[in-house]
C-alpha positions as CSV (number, residue, x, y, z in Angstrom):
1,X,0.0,0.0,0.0
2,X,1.4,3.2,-1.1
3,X,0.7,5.9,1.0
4,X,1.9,9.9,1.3
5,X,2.4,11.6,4.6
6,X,3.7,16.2,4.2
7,X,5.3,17.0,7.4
8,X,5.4,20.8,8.3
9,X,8.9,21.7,10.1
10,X,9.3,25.2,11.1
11,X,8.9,26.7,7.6
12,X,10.1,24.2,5.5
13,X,8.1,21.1,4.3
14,X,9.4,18.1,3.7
15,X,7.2,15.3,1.5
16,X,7.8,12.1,2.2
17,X,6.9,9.2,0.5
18,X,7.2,5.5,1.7
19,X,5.8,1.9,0.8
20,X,4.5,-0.4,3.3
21,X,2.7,-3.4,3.5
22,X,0.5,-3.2,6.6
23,X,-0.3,-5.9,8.9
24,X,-3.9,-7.2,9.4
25,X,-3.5,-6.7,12.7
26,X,-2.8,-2.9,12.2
27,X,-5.5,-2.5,9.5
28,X,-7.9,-4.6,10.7
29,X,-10.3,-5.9,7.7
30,X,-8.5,-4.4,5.0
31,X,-8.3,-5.3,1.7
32,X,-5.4,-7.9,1.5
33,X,-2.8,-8.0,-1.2
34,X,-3.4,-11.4,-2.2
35,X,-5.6,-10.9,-5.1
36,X,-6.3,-14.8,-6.7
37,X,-8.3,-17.4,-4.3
38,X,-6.0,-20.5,-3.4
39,X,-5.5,-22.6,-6.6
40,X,-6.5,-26.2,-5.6
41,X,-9.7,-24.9,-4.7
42,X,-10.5,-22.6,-7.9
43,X,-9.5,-25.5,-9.8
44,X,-12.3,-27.7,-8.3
45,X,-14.9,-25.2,-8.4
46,X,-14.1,-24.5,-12.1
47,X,-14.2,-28.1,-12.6
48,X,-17.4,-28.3,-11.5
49,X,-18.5,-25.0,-13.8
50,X,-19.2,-23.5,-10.3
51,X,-16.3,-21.1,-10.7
52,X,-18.7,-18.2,-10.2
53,X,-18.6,-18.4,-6.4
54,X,-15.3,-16.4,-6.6
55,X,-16.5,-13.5,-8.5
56,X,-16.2,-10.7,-5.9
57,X,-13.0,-12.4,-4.4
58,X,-11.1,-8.9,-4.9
59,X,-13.0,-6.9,-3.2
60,X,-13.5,-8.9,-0.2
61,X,-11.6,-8.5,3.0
62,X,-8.7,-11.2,4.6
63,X,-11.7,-12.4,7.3
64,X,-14.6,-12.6,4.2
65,X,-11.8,-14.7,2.2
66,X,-11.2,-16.9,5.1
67,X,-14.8,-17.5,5.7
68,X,-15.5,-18.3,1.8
69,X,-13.2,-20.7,1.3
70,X,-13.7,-22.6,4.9
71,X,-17.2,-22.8,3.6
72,X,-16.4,-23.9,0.0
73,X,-13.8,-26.7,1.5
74,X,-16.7,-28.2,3.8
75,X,-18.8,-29.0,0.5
76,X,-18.0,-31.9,-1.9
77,X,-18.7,-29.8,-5.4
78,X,-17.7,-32.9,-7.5
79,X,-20.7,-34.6,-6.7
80,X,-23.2,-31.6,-6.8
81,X,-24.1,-31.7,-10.2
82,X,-24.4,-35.6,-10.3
83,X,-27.4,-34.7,-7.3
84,X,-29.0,-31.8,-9.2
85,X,-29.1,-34.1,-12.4
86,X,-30.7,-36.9,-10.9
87,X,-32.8,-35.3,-8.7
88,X,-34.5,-33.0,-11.8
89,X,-34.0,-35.9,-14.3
90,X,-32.4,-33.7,-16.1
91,X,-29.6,-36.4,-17.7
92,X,-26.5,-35.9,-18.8
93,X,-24.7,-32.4,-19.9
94,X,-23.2,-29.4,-18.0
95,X,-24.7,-27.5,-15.3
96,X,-24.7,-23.6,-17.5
97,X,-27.4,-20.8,-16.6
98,X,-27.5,-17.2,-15.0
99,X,-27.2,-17.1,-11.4
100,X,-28.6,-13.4,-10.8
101,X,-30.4,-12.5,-7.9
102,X,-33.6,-11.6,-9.1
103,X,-34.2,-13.1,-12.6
104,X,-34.2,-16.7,-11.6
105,X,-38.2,-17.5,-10.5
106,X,-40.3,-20.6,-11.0
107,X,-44.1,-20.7,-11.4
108,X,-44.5,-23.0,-8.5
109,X,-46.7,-22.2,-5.3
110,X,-44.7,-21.4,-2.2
111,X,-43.2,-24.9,-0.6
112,X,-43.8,-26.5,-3.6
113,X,-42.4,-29.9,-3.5
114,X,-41.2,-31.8,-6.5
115,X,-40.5,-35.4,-6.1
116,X,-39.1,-36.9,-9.3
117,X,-36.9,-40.1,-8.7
118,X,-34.2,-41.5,-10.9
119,X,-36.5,-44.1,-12.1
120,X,-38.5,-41.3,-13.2
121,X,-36.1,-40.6,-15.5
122,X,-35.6,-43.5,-17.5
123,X,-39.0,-44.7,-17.7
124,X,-40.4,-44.9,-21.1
125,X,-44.2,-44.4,-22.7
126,X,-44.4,-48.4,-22.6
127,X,-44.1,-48.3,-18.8
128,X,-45.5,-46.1,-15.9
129,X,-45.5,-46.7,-11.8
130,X,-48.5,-48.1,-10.3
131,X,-49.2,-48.3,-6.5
132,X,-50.8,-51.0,-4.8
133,X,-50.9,-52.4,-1.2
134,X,-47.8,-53.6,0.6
135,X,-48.0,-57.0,-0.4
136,X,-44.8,-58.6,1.7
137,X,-45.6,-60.0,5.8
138,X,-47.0,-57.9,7.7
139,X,-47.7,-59.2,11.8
140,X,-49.0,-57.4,14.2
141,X,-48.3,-57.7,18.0
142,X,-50.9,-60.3,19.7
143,X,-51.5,-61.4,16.3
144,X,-49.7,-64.7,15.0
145,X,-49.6,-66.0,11.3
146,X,-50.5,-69.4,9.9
147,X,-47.1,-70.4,9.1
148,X,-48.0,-72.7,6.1
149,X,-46.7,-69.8,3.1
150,X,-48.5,-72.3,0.5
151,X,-51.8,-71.6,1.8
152,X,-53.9,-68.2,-0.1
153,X,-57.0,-68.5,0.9
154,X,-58.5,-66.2,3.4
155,X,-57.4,-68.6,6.4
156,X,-53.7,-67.5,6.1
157,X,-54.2,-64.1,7.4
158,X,-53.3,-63.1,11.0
159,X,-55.4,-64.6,13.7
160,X,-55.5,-64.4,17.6
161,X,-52.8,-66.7,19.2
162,X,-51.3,-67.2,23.0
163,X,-48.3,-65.1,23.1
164,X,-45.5,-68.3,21.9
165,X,-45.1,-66.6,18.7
166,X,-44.6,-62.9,19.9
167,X,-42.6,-64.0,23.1
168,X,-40.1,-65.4,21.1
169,X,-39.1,-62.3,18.9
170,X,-39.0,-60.9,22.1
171,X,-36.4,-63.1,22.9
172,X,-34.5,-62.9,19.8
173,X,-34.6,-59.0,20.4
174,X,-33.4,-59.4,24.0
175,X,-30.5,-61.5,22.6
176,X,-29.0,-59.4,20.2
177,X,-29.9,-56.8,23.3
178,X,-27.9,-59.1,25.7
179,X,-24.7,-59.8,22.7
180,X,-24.1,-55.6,22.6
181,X,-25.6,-55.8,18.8
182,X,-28.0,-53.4,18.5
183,X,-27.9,-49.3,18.6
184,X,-30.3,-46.3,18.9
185,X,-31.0,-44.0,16.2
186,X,-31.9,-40.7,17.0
187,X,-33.6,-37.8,14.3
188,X,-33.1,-35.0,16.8
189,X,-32.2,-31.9,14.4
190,X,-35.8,-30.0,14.7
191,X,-36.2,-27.1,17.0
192,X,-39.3,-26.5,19.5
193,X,-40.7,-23.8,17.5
194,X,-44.0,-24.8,16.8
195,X,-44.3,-25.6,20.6
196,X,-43.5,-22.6,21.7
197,X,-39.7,-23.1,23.1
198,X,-36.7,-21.7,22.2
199,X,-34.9,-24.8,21.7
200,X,-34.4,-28.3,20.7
201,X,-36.9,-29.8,20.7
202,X,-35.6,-33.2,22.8
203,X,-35.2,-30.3,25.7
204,X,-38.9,-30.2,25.6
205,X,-40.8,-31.4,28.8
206,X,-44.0,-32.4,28.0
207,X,-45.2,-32.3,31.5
208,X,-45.0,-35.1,33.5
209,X,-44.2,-35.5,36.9
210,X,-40.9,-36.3,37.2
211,X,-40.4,-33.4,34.4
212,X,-38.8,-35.9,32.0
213,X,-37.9,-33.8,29.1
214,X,-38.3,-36.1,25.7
215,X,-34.2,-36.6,25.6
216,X,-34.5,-37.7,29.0
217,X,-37.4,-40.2,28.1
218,X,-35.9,-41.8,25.4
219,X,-32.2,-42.0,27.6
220,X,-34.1,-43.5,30.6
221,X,-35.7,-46.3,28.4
222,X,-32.7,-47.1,26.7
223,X,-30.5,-47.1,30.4
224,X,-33.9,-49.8,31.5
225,X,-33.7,-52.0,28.8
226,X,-29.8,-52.1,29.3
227,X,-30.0,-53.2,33.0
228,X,-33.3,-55.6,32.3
229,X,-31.0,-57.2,29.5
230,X,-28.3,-58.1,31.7
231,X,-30.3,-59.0,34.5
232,X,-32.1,-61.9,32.6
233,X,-30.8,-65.2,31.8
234,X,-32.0,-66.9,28.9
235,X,-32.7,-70.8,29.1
236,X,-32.5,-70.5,25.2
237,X,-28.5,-69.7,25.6
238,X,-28.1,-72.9,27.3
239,X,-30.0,-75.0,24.6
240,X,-29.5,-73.2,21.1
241,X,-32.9,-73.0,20.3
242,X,-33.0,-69.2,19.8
243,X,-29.5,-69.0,18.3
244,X,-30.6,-71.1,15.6
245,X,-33.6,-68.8,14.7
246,X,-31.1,-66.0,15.3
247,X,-28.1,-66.6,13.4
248,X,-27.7,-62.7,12.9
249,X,-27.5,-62.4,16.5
250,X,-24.6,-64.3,17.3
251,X,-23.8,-67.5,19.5
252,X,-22.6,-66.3,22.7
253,X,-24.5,-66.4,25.7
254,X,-24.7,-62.6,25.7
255,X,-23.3,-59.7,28.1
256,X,-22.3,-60.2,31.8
257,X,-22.8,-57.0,33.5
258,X,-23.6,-54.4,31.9
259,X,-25.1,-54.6,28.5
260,X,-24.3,-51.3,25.8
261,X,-26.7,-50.1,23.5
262,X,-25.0,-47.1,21.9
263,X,-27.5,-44.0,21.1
264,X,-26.3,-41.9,18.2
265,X,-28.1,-38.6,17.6
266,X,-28.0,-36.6,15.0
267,X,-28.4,-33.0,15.6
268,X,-29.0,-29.9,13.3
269,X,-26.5,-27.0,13.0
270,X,-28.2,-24.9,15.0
271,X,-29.0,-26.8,17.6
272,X,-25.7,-29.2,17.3
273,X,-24.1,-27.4,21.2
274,X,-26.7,-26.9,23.0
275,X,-27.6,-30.9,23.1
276,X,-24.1,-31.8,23.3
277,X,-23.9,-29.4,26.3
278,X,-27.7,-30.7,28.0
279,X,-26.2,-34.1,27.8
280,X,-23.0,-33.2,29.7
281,X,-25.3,-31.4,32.0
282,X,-27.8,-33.7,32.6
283,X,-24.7,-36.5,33.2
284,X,-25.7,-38.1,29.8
285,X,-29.1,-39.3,32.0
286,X,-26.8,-41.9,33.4
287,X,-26.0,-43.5,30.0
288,X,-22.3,-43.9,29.6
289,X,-20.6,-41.0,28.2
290,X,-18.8,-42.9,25.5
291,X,-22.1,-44.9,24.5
292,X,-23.6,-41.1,23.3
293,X,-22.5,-39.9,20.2
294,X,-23.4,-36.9,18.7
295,X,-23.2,-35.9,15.2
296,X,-24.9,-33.6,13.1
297,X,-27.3,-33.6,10.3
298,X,-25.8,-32.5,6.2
299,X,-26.6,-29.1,4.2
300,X,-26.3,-28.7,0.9
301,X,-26.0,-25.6,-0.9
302,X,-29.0,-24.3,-2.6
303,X,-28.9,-24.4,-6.4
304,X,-30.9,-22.1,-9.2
305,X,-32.8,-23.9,-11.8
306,X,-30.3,-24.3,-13.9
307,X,-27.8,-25.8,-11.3
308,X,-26.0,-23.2,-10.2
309,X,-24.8,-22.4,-6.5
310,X,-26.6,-19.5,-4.9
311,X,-25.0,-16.8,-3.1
312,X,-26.5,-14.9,0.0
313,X,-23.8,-12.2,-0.2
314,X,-20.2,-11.9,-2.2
315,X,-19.0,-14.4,0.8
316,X,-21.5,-16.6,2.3
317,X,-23.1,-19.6,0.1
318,X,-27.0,-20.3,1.0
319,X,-27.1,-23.6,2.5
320,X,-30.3,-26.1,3.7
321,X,-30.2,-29.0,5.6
322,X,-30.2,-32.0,3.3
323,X,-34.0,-33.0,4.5
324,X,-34.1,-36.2,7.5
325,X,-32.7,-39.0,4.7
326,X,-29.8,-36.5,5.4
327,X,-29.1,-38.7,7.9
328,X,-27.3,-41.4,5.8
329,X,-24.6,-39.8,4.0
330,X,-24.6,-38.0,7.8
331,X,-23.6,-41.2,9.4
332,X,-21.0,-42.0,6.5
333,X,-19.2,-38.7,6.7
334,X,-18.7,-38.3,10.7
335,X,-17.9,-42.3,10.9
336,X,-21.1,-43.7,12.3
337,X,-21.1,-47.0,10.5
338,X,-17.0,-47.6,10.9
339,X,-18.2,-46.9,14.9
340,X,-20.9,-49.8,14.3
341,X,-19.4,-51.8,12.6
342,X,-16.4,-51.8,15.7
343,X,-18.4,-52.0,18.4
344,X,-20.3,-55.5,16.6
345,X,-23.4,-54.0,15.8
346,X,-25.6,-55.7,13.9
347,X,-29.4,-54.0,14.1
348,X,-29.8,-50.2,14.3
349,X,-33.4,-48.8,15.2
350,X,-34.0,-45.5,13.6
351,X,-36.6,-42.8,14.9
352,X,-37.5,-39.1,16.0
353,X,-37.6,-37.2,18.9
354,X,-41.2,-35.8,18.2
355,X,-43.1,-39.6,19.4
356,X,-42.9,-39.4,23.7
357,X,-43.8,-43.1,23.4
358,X,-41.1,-44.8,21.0
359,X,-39.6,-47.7,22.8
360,X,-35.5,-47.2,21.5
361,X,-34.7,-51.1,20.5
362,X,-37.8,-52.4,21.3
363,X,-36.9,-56.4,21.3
364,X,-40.3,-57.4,19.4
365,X,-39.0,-54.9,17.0
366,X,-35.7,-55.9,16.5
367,X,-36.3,-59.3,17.0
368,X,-39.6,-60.0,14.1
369,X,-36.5,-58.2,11.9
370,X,-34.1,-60.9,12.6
371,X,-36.6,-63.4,12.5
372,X,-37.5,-62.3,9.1
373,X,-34.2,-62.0,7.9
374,X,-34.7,-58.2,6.9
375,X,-32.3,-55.6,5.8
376,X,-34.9,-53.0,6.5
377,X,-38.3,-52.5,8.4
378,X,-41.1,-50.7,9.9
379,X,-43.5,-49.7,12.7
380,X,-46.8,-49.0,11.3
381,X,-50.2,-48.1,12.9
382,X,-53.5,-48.6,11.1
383,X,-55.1,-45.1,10.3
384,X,-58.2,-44.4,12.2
385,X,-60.2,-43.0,9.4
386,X,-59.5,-43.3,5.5
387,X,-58.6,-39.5,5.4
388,X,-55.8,-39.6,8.1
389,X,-53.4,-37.2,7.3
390,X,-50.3,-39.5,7.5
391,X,-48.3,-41.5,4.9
392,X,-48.9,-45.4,4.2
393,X,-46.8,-47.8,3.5
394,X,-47.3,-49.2,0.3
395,X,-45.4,-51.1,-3.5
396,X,-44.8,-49.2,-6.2
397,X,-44.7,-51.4,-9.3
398,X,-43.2,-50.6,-13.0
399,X,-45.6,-51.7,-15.6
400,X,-43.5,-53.0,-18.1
401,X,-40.4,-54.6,-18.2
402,X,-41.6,-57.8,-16.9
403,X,-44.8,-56.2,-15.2
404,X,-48.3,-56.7,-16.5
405,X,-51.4,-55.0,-15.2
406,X,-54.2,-57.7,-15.5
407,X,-57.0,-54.5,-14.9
408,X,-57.2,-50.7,-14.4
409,X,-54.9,-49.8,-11.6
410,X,-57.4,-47.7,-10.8
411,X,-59.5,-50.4,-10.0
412,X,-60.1,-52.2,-6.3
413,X,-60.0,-55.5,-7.6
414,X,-56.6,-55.1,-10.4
415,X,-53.9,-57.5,-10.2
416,X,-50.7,-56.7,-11.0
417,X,-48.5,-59.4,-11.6
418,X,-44.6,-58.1,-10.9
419,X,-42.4,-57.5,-8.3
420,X,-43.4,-54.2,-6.5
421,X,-40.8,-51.9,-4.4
422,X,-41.9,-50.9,-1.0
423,X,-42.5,-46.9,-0.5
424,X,-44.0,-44.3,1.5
425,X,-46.8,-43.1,-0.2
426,X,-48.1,-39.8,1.3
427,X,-51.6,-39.0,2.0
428,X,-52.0,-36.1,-0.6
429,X,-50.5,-38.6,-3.7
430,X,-53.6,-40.9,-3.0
431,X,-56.8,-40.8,-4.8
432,X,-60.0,-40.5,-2.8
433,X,-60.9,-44.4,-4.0
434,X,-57.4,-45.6,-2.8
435,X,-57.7,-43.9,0.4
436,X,-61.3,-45.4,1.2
437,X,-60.3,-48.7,-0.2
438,X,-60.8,-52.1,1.9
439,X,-59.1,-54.3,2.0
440,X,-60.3,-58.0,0.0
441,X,-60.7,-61.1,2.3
442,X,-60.2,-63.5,-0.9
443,X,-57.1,-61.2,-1.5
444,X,-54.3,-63.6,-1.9
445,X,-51.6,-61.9,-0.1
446,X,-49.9,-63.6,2.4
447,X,-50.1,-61.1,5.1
448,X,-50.9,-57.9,4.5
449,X,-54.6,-58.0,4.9
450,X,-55.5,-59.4,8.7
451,X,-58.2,-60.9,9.7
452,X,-59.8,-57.3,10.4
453,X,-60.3,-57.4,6.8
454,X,-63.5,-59.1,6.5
455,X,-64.7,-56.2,8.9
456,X,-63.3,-53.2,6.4
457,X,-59.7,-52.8,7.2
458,X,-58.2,-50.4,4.8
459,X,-56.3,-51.4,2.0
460,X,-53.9,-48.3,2.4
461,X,-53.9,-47.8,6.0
462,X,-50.4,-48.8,7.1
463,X,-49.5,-45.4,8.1
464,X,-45.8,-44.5,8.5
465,X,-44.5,-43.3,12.2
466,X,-40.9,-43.1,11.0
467,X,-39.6,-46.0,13.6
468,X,-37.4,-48.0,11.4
469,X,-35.0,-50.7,11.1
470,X,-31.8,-51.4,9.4
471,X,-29.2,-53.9,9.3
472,X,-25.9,-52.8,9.2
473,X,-24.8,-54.6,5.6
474,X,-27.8,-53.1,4.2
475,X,-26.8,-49.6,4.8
476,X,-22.9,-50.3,4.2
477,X,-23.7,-51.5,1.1
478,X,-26.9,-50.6,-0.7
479,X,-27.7,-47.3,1.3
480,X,-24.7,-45.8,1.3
481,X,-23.5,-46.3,-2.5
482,X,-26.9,-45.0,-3.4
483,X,-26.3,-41.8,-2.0
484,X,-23.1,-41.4,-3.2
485,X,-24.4,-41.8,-6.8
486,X,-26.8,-39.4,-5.9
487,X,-29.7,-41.3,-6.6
488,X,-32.1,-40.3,-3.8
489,X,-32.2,-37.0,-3.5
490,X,-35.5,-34.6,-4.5
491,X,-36.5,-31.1,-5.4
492,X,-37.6,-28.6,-3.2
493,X,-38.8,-25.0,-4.8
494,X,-38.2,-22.1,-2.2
495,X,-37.7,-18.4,-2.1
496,X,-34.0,-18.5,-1.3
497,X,-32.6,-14.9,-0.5
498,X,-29.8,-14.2,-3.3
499,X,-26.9,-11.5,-3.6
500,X,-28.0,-9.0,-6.2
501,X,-24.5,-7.5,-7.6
502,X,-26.4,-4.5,-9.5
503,X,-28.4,-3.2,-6.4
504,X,-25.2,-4.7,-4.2
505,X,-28.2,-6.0,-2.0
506,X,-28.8,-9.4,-0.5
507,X,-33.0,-9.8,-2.2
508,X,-35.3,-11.8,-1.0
509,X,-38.0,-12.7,-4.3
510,X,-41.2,-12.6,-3.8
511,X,-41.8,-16.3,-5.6
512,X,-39.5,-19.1,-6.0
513,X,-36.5,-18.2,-7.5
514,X,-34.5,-21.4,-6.6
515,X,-34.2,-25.1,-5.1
516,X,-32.9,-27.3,-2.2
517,X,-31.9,-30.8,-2.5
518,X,-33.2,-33.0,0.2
519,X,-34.4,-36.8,0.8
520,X,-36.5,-38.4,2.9
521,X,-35.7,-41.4,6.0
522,X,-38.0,-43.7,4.2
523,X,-36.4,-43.4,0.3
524,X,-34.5,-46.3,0.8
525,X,-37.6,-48.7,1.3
526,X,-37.1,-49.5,-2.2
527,X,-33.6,-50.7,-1.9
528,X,-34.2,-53.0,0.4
529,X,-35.5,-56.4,-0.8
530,X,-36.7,-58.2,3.1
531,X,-38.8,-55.6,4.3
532,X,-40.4,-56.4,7.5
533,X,-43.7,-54.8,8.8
534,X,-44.6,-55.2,12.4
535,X,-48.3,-53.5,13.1
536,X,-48.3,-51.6,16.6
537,X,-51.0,-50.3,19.1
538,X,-51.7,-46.6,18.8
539,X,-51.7,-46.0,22.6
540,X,-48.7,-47.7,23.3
541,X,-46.4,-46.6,20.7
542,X,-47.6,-43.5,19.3
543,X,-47.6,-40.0,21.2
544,X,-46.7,-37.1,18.7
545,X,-45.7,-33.7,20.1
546,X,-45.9,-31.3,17.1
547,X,-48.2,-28.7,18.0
548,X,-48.1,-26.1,21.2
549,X,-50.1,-26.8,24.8
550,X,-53.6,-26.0,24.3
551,X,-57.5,-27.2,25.1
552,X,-58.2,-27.8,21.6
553,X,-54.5,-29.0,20.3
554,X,-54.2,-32.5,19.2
555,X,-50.8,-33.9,18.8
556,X,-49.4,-31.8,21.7
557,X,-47.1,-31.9,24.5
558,X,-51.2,-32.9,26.4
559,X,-52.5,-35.7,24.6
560,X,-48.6,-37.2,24.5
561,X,-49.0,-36.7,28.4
562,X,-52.2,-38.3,28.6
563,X,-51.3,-41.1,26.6
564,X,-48.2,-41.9,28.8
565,X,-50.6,-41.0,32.0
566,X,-53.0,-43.6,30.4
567,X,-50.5,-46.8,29.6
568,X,-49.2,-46.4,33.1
569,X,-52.4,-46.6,34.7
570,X,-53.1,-50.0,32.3
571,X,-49.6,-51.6,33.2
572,X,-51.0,-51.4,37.2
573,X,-54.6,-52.7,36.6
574,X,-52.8,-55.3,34.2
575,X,-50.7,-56.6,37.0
576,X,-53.1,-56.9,39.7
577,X,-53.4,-53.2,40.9
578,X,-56.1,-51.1,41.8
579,X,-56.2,-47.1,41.1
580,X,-58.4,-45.3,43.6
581,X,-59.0,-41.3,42.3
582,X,-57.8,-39.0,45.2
583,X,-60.0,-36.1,44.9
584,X,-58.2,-33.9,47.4
């Protein structure tokens, strides 16, 4: 920097002139000398015809640099366009397009959602999707199904049994519990907004009396199941009559001790410290510290139509988290499964924070899964009415190719011959006749219609809960390299704030001017090809807490109390009790 200080002496003046490069230190933010970004890094971004992101680099100051390219190394640009392509179906070619502020708009509503999978984009005219019932095993707790597979008549569905059947998954749960092979999954990334708290949302106490928050429900359940794990002795170890039906469980005679089942939670950004620092507060609820792992959820950066990164201000990228199927490529990048795969597990149960009834590793869970031989499954409730707003679990099949519609899809009574994929299918994508659909008693599934059929059952009323299983190979290896190709990813339209360089003014649009790339927890249903499906109570498994305290407010921090208040009073009367109301 060149600068010129005149000195008045006495009567004289004397000019003198001097170069000197100032330190940061002295000049604060000033404009450094260094006037090309560091090279590996331009090189990538032009590589992936993203090279625009460095466009105001000379007028921006030594700490705006800094943060710009800490930003731009945390994303992996190589595989951006590869996600854009395949979740627009766009094909092959360059990503190419104007990325000014206010001329990029779409015609879509606010929140419009636009969910076009890769398969979307190679399908022909000769073949479209057609959805139909889950049509793979469904059992449901207290239910027990005829075992003879040959059978399709109506007798085959699900009838009452003694407990044999369902005590035994318990016990292949309990043993995979007892051999330090199964893990907690925890979607905790959402703030308590909607409730009314300023915070996340597993902070929340809903409450009760002992003032549980919904972190400290789901920690004390897991530290119970531990201790009741280690305290029972199976007569099965002895004899090798569950190790035989649990091969995926292993063939020791479990833990001696202290059992572990390791809870990994993944957080958000903005919420990532504060449950970190509850945990250590709250002594990790008694859990072991090194049995908590914390890690948190992906963002992507959001993209115009035409592909092209977005830019809040000359330095800051606008990011979005990657949606709750985030979690995945979450677990691979912070070295989740590597941690699995060390410790020996085998089974991970997946769900969210929002449901103050989940049971973390529930053994009927866990163990139907092994039992089945899954590499993924589900907890489903039945909808109460036709019109529930909640998704259903459900088979998409590809007519064509191998699959032959025998009748109108539209129809109640078409058969479709062809191997469907499991999906979530969510209450707005199905037709009023699908929703109030029954089931058929002559249907010749093998499970999925019980024998509440003959009394109406809906057809589509498995409704979703998001309380899943995985085994570990199947997210190692399917999950995983699906993600990394790209192939799960969907469109989101949103009015995303942009950097306008001819106003120099960060504008927000007034319609949607760009898109975020997110997926969904339940896109990989149709990778997997064992999917389980074990049918749950409502009032025992169920308790959302989405909406704020309130007389009128259903699915709130109330009815979730309630609900708990309610199973606690049945678990006395069920074992002998009496409750007397004390109206003092």
């Amino acid at each position: 920097i060149v600068s010129t200080f005149t000195v008045s002496v006495s009567t004289s003046s004397i000019s003198i002139q001097f170069m000197s490069l100032l330190a940061p230190s002295i000049m604060g933010d000033c404009l450094p000398t260094t006037t090309s970004p560091p090279t590996g890094l331009f090189e990538r971004y032009t590589e992936a015809k993203q090279a625009h992101v460095f466009d105001h680099w000379s007028t921006l100051t030594s700490a705006q640099r800094q943060q710009l390219v800490d930003q731009l190394d945390s994303i992996d640009v190589e595989k951006l366009e590869g996600y854009f392509r395949s979740a627009t179906g766009c094909g092959s070619g360059s990503v190419s397009g104007s990325v000014s502020g206010s001329g990029q708009k779409d015609d879509g509503d606010d929140e419009k959602r636009e969910e076009i999978r890769v398969s979307s984009s190679t399908s022909t005219s000769s073949t479209k999707s057609i959805l139909q019932p889950f049509s793979g095993k469904v059992h449901k707790i207290g239910k027990h199904k005829n075992n003879n597979k040959n059978n399709n008549n109506s007798d085959d569905h699900d009838h009452d049994s003694d407990s044999d059947y369902d005590s035994n998954l318990y016990e292949i749960g309990m043993k995979a519990i007892r051999a330090n092979q199964t893990a907690a999954l925890l979607l905790a990334g959402g703030q308590g907004t909607r409730l009314g708290f300023d915070g996340p949302k597993g902070m929340y106490d809903i409450g009760l009396p002992s003032k549980s928050t919904l972190f400290a429900l789901i920690a004390k359940r897991i530290l119970k199941l531990t201790r009741l794990a280690a305290s029972m002795k199976s007569a099965s170890d002895s004899d090798g009559s569950v190790a035989n039906a649990d091969a995926d469980a292993g063939t020791g005679t479990g833990c001696t001790g202290t059992c572990s089942i390791p809870l990994y939670i993944m957080t958000s950004p903005m919420n990532h410290h504060t449950t970190k620092t509850y945990f250590e507060q709250n002594n990790y609820f008694s859990l072991p510290p090194n049995d908590v792992i914390f890690f948190s959820q992906g963002v992507l950066p959001c993209l115009s139509p035409s592909g092209k990164i977005l830019m809040q201000n000359p330095y800051t990228i606008n990011m979005a988290p990657d949606g709750n199927g985030g979690i995945y490529p979450a677990m691979e990048k912070n070295g989740i499964l590597t941690d699995l795969k060390e410790r020996g597990v085998g089974h991970v149960h997946a769900f969210a924070i929002d449901n103050a009834l989940v049971k973390p590793c529930d053994p009927h869970f866990v163990g139907y899964c092994i039992e089945e031989n899954a590499d993924c499954g589900n907890k489903v409730l039945w909808k109460v009415d036709a019109h529930e707003k909640v998704g259903v679990i459900a088979e998409k099949i590809t007519v064509g190719d191998g699959a032959v519609a025998d009748a109108d899809a539209g129809s109640g009574d078409s058969k479709i011959k062809g191997k469907g994929k499991p999906c979530v299918v969510e209450y707005s994508e199905l037709s009023q006749e699908m929703a109030e659909r029954k089931a058929s008693s002559s249907s010749t599934s093998t499970s999925t219609i019980s024998s509440e059929s003959s009394s109406g059952k809906l057809a589509f009323g498995a409704a979703n809960i998001c309380n899943h299983y995985y085994s570990l190979p199947f997210l190692q290896e399917v999950v995983i390299p699906s993600y990394t190709n790209g192939n799960l990813y969907h469109v989101a339209h949103k009015k995303i704030p942009v950097w306008d360089a001819a106003t120099s003014k960060t504008i927000t649009p007034s319609s949607n001017n760009g898109i975020k790339l997110e997926s969904f927890i339940f896109d990989v249903f149709p990778l997997s090809t064992s999917m389980a499906i074990l049918e749950v109570e409502r009032k025992h498994e169920f308790a959302p807490v989405k909406n704020a305290p309130g007389k009128d407010s259903t699915d709130s921090p109330d009815t979730a109390r309630n609900m708990i208040s309610a199973m606690a009073k049945e678990w006395i009367v069920t074992s002998g009790g009496t409750l007397t109301l004390n109206n003092a």
